[in-house]
mmCIF file of the N, C-alpha and C atoms, coordinates in Angstrom:
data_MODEL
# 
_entry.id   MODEL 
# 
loop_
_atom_site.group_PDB 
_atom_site.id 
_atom_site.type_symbol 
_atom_site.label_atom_id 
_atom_site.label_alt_id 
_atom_site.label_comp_id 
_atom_site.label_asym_id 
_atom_site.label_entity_id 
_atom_site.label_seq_id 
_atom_site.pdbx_PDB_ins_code 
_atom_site.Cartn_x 
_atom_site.Cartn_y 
_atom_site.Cartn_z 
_atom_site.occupancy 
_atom_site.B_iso_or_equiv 
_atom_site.pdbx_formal_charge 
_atom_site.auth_seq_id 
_atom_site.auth_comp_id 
_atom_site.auth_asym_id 
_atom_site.auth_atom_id 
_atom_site.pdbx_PDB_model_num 
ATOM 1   N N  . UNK A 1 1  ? 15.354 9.545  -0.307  1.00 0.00 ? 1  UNK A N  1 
ATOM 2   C CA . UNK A 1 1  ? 15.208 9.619  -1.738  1.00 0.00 ? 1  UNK A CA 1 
ATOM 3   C C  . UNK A 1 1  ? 14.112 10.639 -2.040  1.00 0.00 ? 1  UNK A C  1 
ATOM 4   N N  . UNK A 1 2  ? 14.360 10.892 -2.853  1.00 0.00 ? 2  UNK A N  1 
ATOM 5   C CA . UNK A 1 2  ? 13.450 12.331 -3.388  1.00 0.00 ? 2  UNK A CA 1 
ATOM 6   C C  . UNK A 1 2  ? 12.173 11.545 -4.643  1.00 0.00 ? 2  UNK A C  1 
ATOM 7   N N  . UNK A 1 3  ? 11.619 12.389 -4.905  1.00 0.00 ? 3  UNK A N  1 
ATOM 8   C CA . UNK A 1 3  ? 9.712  11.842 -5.570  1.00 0.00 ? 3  UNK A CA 1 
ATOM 9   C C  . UNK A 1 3  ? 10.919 11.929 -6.981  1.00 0.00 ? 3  UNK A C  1 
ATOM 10  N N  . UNK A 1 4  ? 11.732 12.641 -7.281  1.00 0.00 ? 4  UNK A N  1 
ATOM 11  C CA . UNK A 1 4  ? 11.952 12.509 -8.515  1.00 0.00 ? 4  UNK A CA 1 
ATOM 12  C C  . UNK A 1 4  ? 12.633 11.350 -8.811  1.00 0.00 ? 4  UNK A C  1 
ATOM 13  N N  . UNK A 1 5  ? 13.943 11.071 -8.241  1.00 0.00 ? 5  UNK A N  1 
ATOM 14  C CA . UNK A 1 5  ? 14.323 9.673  -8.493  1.00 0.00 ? 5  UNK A CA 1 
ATOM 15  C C  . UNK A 1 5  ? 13.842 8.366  -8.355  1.00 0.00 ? 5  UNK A C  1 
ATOM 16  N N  . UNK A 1 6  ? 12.590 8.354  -7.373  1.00 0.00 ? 6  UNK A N  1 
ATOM 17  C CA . UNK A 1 6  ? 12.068 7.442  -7.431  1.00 0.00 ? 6  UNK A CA 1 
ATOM 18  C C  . UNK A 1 6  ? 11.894 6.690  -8.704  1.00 0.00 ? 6  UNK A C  1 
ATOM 19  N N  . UNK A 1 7  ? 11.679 5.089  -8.267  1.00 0.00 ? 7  UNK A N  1 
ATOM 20  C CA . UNK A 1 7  ? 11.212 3.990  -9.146  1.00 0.00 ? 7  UNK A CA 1 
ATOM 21  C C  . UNK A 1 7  ? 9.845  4.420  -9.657  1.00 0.00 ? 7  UNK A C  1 
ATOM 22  N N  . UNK A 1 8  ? 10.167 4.295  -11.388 1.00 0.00 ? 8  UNK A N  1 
ATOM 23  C CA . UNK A 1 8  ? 8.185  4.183  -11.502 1.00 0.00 ? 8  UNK A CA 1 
ATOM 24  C C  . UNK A 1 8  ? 7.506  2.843  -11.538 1.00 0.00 ? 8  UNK A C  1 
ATOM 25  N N  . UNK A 1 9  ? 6.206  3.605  -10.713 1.00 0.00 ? 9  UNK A N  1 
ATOM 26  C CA . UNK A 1 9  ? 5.078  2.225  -10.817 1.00 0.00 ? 9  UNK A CA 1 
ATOM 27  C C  . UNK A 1 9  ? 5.139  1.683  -9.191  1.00 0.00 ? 9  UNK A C  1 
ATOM 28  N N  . UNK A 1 10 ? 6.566  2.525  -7.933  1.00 0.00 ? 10 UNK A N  1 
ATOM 29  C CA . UNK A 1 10 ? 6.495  1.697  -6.777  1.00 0.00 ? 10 UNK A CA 1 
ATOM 30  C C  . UNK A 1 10 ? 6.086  2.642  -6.189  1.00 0.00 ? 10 UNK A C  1 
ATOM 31  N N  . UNK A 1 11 ? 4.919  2.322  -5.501  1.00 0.00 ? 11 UNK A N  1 
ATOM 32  C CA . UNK A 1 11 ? 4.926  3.134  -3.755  1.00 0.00 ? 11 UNK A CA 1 
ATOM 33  C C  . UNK A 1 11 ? 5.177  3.363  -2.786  1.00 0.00 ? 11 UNK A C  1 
ATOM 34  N N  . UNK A 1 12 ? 5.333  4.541  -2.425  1.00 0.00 ? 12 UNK A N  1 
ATOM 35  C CA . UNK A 1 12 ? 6.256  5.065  -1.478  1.00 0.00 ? 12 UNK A CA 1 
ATOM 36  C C  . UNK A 1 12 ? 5.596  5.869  -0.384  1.00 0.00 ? 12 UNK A C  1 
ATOM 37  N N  . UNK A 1 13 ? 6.332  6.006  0.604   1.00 0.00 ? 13 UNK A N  1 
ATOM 38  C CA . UNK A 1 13 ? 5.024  7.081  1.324   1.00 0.00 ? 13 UNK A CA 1 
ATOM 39  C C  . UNK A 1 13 ? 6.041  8.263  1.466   1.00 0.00 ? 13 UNK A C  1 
ATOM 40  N N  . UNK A 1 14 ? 5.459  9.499  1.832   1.00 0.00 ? 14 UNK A N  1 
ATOM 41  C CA . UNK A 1 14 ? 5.786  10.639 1.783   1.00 0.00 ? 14 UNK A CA 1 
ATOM 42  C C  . UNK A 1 14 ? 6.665  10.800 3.141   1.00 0.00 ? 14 UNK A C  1 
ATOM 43  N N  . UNK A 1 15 ? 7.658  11.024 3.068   1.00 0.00 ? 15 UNK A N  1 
ATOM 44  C CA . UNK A 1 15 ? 8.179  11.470 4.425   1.00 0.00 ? 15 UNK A CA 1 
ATOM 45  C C  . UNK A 1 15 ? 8.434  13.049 4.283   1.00 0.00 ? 15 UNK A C  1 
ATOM 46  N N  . UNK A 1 16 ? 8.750  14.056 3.793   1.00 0.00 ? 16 UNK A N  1 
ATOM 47  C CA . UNK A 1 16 ? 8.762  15.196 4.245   1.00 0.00 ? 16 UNK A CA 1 
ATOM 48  C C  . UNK A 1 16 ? 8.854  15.674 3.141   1.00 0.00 ? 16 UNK A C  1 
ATOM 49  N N  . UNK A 1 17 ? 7.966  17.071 2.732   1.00 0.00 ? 17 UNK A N  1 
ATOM 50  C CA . UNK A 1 17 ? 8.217  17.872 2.160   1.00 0.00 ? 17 UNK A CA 1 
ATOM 51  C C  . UNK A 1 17 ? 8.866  19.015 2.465   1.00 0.00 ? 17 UNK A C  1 
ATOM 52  N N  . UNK A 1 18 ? 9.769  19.867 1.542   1.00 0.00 ? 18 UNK A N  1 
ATOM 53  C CA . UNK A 1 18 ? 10.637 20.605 2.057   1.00 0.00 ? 18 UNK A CA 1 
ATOM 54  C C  . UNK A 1 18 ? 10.706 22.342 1.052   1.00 0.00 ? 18 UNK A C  1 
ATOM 55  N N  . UNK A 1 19 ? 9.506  22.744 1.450   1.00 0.00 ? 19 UNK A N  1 
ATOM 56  C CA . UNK A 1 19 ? 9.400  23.895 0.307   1.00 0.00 ? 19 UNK A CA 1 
ATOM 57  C C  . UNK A 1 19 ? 9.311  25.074 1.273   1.00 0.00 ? 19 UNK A C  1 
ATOM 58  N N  . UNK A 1 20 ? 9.127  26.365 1.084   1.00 0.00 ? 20 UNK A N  1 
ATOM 59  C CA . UNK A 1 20 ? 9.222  27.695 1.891   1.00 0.00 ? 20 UNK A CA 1 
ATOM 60  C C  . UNK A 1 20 ? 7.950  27.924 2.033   1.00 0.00 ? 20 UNK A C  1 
ATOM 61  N N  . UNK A 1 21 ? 7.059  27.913 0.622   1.00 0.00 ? 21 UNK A N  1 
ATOM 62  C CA . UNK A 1 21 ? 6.395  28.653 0.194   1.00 0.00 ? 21 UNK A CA 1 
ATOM 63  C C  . UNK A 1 21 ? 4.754  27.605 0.924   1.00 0.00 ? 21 UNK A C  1 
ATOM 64  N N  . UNK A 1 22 ? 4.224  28.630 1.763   1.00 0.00 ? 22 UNK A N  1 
ATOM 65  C CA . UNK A 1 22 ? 2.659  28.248 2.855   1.00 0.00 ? 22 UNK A CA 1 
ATOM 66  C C  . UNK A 1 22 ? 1.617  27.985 1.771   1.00 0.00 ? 22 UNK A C  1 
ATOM 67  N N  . UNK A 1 23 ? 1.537  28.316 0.758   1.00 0.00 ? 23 UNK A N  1 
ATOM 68  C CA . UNK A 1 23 ? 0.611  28.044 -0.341  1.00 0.00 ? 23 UNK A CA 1 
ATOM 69  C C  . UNK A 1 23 ? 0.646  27.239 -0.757  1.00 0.00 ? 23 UNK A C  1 
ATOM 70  N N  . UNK A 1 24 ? 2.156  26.621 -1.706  1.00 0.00 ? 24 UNK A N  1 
ATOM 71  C CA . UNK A 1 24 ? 2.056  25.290 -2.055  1.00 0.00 ? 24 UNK A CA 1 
ATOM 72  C C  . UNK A 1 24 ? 2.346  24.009 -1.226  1.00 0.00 ? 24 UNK A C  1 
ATOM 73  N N  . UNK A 1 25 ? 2.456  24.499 -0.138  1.00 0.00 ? 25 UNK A N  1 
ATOM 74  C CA . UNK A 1 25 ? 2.374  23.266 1.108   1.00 0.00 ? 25 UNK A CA 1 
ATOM 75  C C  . UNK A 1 25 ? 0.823  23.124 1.442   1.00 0.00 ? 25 UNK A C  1 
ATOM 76  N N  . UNK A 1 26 ? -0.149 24.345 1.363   1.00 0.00 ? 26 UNK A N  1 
ATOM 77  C CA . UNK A 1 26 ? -1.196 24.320 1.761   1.00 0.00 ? 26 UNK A CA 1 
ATOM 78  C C  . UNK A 1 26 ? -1.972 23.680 0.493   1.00 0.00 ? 26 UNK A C  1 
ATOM 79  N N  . UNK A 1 27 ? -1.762 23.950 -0.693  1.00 0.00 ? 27 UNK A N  1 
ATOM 80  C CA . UNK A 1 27 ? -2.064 23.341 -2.417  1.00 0.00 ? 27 UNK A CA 1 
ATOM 81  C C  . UNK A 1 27 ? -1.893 21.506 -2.299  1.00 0.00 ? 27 UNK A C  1 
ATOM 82  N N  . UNK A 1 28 ? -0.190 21.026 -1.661  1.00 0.00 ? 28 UNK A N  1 
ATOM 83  C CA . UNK A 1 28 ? -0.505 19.575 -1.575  1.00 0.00 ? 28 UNK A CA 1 
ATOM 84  C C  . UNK A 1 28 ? -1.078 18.733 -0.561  1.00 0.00 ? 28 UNK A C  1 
ATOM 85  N N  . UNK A 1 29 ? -1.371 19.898 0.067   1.00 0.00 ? 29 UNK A N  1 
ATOM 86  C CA . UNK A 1 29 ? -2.093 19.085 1.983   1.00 0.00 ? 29 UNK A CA 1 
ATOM 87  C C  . UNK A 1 29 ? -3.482 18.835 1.240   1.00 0.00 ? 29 UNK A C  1 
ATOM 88  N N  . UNK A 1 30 ? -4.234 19.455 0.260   1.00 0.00 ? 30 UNK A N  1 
ATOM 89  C CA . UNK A 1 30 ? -5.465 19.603 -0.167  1.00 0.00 ? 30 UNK A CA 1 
ATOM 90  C C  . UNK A 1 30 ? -5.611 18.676 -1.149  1.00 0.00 ? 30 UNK A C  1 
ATOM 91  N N  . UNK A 1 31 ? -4.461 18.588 -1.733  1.00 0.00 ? 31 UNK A N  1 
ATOM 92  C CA . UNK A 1 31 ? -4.427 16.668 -2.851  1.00 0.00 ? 31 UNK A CA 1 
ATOM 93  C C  . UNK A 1 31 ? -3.939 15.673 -2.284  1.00 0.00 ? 31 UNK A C  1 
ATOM 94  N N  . UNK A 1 32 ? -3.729 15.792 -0.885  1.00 0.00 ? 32 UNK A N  1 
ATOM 95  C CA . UNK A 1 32 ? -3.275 14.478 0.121   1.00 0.00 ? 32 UNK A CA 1 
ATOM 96  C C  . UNK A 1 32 ? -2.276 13.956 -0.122  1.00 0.00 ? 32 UNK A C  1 
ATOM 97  N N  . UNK A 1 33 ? -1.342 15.153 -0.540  1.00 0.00 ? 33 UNK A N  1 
ATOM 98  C CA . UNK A 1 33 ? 0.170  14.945 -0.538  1.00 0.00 ? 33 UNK A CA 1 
ATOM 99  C C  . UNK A 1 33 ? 0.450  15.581 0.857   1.00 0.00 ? 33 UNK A C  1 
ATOM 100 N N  . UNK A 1 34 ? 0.702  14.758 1.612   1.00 0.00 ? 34 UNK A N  1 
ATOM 101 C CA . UNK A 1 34 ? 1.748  15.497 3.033   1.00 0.00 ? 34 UNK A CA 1 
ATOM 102 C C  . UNK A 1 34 ? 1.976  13.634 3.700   1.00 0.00 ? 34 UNK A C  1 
ATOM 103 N N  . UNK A 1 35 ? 3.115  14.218 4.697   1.00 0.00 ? 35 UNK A N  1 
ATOM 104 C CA . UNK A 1 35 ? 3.852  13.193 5.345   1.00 0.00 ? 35 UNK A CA 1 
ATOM 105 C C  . UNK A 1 35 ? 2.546  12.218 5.788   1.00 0.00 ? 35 UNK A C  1 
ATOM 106 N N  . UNK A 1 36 ? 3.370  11.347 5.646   1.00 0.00 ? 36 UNK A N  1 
ATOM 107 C CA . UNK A 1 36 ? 2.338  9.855  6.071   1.00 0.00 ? 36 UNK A CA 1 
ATOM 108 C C  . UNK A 1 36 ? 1.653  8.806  5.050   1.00 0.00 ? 36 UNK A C  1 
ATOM 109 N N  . UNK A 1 37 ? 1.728  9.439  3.646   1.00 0.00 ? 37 UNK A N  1 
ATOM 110 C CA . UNK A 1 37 ? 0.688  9.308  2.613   1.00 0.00 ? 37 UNK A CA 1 
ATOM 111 C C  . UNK A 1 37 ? 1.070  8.369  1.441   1.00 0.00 ? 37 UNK A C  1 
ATOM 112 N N  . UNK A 1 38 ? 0.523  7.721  0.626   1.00 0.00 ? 38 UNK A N  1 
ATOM 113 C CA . UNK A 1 38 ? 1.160  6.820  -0.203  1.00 0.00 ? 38 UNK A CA 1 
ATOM 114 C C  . UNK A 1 38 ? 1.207  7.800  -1.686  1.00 0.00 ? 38 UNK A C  1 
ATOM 115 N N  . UNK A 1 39 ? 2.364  7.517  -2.247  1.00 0.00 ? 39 UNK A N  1 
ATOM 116 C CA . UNK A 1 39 ? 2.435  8.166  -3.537  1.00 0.00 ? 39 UNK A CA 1 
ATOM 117 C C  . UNK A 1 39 ? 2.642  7.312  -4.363  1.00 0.00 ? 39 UNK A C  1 
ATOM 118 N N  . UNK A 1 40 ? 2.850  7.419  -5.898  1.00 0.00 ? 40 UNK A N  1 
ATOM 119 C CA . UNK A 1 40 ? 3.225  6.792  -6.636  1.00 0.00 ? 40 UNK A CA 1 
ATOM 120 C C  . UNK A 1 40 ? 3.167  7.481  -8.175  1.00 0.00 ? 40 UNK A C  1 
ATOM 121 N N  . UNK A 1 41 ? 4.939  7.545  -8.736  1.00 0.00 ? 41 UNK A N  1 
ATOM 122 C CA . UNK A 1 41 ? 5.514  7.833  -9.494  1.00 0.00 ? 41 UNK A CA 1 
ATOM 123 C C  . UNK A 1 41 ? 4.869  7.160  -10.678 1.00 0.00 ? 41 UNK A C  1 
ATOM 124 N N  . UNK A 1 42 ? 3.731  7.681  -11.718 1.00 0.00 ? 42 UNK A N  1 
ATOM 125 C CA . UNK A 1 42 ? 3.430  7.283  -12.680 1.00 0.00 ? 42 UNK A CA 1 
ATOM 126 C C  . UNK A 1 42 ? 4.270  6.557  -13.760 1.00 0.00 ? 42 UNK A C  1 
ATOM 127 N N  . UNK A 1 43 ? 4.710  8.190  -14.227 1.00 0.00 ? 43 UNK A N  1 
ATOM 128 C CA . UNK A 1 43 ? 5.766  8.645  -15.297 1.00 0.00 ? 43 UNK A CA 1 
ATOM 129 C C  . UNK A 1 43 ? 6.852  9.459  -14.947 1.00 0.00 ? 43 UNK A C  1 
ATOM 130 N N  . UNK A 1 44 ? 7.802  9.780  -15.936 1.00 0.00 ? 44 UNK A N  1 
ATOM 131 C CA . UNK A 1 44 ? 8.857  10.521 -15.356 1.00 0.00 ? 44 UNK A CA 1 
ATOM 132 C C  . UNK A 1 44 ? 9.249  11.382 -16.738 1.00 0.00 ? 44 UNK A C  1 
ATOM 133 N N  . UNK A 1 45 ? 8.720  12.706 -16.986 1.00 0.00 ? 45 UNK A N  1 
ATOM 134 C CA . UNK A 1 45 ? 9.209  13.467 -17.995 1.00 0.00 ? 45 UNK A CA 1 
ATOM 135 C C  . UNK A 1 45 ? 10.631 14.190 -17.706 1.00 0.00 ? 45 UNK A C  1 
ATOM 136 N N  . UNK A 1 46 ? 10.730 15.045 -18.693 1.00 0.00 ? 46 UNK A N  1 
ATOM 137 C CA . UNK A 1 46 ? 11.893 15.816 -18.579 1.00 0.00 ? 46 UNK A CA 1 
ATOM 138 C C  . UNK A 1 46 ? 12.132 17.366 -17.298 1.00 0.00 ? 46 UNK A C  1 
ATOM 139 N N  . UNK A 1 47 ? 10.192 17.513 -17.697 1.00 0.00 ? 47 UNK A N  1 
ATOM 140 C CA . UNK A 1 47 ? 10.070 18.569 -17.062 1.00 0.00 ? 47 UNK A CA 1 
ATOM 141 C C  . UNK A 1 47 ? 9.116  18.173 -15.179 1.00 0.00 ? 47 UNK A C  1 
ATOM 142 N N  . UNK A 1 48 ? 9.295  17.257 -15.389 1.00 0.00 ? 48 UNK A N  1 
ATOM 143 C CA . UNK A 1 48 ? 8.727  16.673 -13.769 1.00 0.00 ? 48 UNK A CA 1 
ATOM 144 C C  . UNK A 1 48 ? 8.227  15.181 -14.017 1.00 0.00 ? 48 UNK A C  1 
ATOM 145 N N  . UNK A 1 49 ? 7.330  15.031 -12.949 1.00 0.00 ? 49 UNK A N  1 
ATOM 146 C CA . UNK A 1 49 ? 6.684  13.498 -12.604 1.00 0.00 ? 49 UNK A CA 1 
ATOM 147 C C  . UNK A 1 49 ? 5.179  13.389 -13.032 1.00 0.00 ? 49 UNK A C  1 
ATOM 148 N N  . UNK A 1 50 ? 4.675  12.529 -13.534 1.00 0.00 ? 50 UNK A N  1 
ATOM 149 C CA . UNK A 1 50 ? 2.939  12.205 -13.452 1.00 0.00 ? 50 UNK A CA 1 
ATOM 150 C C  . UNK A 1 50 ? 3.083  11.009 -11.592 1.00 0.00 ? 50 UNK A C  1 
ATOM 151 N N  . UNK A 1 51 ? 2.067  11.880 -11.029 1.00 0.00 ? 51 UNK A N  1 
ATOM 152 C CA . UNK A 1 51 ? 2.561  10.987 -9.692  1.00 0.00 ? 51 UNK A CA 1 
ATOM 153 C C  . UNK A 1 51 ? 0.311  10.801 -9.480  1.00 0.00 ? 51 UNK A C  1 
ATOM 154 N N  . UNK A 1 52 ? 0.436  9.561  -8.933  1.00 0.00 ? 52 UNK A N  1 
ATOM 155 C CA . UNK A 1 52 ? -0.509 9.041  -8.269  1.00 0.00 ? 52 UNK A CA 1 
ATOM 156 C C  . UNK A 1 52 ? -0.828 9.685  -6.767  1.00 0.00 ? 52 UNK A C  1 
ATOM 157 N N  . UNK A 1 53 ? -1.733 9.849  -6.410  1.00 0.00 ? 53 UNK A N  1 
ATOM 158 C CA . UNK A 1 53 ? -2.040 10.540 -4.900  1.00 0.00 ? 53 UNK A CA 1 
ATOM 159 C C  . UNK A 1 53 ? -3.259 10.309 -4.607  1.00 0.00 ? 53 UNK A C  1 
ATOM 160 N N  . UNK A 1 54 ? -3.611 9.468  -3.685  1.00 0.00 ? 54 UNK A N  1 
ATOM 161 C CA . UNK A 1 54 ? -5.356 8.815  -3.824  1.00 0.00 ? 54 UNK A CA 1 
ATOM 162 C C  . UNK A 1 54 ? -5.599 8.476  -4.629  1.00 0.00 ? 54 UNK A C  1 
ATOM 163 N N  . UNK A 1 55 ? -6.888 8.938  -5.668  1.00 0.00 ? 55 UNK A N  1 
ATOM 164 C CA . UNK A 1 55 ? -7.490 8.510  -6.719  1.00 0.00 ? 55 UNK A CA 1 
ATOM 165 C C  . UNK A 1 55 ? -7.123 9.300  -7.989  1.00 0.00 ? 55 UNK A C  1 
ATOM 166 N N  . UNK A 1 56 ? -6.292 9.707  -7.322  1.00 0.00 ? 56 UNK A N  1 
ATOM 167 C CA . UNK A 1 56 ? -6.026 11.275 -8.549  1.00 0.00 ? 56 UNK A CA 1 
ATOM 168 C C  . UNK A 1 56 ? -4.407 10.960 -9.662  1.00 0.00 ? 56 UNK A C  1 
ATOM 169 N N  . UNK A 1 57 ? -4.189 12.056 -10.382 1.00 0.00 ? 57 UNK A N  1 
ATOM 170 C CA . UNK A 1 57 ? -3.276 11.841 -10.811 1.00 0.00 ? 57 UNK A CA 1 
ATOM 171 C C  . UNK A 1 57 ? -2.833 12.981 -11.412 1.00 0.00 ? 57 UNK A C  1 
ATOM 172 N N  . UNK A 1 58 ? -1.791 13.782 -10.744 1.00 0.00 ? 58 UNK A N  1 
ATOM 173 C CA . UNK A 1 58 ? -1.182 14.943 -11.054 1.00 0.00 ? 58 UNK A CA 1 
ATOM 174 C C  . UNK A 1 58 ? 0.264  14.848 -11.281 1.00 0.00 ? 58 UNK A C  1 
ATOM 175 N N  . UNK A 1 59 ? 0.624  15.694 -12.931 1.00 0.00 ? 59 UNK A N  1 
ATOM 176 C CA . UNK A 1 59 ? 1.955  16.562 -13.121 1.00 0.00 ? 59 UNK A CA 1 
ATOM 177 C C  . UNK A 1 59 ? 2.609  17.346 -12.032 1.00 0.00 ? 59 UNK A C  1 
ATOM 178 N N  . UNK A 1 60 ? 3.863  17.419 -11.610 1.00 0.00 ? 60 UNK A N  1 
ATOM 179 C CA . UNK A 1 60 ? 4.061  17.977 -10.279 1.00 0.00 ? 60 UNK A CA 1 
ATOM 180 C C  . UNK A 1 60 ? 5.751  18.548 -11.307 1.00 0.00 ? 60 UNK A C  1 
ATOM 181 N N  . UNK A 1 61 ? 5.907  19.623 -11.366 1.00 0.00 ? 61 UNK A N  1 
ATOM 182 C CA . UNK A 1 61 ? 7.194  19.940 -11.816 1.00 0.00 ? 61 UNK A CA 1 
ATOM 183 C C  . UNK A 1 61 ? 8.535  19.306 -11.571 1.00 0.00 ? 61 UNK A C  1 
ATOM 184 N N  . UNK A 1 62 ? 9.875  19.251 -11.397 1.00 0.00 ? 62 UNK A N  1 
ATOM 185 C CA . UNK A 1 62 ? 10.828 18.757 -11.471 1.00 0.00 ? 62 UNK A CA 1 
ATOM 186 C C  . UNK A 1 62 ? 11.131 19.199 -10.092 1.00 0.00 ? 62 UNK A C  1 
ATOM 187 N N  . UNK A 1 63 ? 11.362 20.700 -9.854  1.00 0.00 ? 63 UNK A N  1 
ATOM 188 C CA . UNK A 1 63 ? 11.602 20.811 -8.663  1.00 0.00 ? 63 UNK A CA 1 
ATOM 189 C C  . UNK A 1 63 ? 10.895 20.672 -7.178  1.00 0.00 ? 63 UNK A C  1 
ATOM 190 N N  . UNK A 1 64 ? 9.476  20.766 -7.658  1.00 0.00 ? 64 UNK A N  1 
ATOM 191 C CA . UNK A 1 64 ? 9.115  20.172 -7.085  1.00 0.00 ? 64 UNK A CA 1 
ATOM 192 C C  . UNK A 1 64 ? 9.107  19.169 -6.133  1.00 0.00 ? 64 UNK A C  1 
ATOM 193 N N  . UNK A 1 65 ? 8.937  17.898 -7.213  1.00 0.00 ? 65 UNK A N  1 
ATOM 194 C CA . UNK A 1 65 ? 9.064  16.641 -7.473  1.00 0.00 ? 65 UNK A CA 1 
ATOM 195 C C  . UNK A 1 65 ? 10.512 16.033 -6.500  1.00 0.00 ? 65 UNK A C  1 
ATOM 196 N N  . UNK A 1 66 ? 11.692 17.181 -6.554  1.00 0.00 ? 66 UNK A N  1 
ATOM 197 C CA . UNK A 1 66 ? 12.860 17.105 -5.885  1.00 0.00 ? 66 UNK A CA 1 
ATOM 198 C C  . UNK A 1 66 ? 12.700 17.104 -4.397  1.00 0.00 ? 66 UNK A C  1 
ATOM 199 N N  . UNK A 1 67 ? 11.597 18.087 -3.797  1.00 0.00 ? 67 UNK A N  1 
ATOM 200 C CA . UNK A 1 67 ? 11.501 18.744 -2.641  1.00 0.00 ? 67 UNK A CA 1 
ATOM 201 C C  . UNK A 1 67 ? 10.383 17.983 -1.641  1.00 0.00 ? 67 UNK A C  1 
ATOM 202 N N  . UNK A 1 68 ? 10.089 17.027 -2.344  1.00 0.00 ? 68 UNK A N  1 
ATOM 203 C CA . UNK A 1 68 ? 9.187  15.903 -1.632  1.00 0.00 ? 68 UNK A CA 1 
ATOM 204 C C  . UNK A 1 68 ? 10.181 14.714 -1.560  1.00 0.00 ? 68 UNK A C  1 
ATOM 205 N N  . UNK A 1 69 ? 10.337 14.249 -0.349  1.00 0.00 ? 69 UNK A N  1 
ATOM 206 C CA . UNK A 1 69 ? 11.331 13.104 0.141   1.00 0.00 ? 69 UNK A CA 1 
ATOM 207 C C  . UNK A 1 69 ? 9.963  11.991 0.140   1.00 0.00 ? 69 UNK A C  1 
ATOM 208 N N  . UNK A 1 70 ? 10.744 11.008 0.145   1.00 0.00 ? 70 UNK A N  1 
ATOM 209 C CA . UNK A 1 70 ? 10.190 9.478  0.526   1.00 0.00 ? 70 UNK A CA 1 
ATOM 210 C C  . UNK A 1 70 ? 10.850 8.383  1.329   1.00 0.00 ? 70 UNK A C  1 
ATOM 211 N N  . UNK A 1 71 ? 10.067 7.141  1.263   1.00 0.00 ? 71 UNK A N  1 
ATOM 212 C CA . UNK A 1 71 ? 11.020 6.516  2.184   1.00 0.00 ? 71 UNK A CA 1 
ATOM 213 C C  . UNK A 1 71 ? 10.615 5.221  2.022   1.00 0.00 ? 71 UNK A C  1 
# 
């Protein structure tokens, strides 16, 4: 299942992200988004997710949001 369809409000942990681009893999390794990690789907707009990540709480776009698996 992908971060976007996810349930909101349940946690999930990250099983793989799946993007090209070394920057924004290197951008969510640095907000403690990478495999192993607990997430959690705030909200769910039109244009992406409000997602939980540690103590934090970041907008993550749609496609994004697609390209991060869970489990």
């Amino acid at each position: 299942m992908n971060l976007y369809t996810a349930d909101i409000g349940k946690e999930y942990t990250v099983k793989a992200i799946h993007t090209n681009d070394d920057d924004l893999n290197a951008f969510l390794f640095s907000l403690g988004c990478y495999r192993g990690e607990p997430i959690t789907v705030i909200s769910r707009r039109k244009s992406g997710c409000i997602v939980s990540i540690k103590d934090g709480r970041y907008h993550i776009d749609r496609n994004l949001a697609a390209a991060i698996l869970t489990e």
